[in-house]
C-alpha positions as CSV (number, residue, x, y, z in Angstrom):
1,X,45.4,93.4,-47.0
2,X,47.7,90.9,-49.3
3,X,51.5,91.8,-49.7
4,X,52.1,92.0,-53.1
5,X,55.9,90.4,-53.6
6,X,56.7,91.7,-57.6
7,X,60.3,90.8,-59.0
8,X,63.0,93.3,-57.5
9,X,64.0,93.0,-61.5
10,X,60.1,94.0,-62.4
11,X,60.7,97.2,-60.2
12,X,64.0,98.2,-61.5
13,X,62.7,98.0,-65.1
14,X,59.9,100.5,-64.1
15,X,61.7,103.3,-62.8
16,X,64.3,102.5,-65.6
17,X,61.2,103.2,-68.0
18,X,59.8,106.0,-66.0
19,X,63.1,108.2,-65.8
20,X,64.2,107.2,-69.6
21,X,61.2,107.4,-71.6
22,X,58.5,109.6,-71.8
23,X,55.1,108.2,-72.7
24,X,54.8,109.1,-76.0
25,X,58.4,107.8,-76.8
26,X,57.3,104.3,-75.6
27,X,54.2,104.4,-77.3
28,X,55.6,105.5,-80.9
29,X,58.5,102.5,-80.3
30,X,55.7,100.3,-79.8
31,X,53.3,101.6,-82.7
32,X,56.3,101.3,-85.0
33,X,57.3,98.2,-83.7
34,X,53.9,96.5,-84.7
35,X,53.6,98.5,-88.4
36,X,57.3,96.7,-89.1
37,X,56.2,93.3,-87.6
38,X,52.8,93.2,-89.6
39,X,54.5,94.6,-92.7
40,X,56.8,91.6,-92.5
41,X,54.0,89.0,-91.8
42,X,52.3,90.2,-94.7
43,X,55.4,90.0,-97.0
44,X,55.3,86.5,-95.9
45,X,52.2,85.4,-95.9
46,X,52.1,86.7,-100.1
47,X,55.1,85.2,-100.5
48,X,53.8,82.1,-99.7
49,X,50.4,82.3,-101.7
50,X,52.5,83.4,-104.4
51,X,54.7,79.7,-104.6
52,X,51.7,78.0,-103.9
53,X,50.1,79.2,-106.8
54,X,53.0,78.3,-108.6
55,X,52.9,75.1,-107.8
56,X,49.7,74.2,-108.7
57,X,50.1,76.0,-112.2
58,X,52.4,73.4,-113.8
């Protein structure tokens, strides 16, 4: 059987993670997380039609 060698840093984060947050927590900071990222990217990404189209209008 291999030895697996992780990061002392690697392990320290997980039973940071483990004691701290419960699962849920983690989850719900990531789901909001991604909702505030893709609200963002789609503010953009209008934003960006919306001077195109301006451009090509005059």
């Amino acid at each position: 059987m291999k030895n697996i060698n992780t990061p002392w840093l690697l392990n320290l984060l997980f039973v940071l993670f483990t004691f701290t947050l419960s699962g849920c927590d983690f989850v719900g900071d990531v789901l909001e997380f991604g909702f505030w990222t893709a609200i963002i990217i789609i503010a953009v990404i209008v934003l960006i039609i919306y001077f195109i189209a301006r451009l090509f209008r005059k």
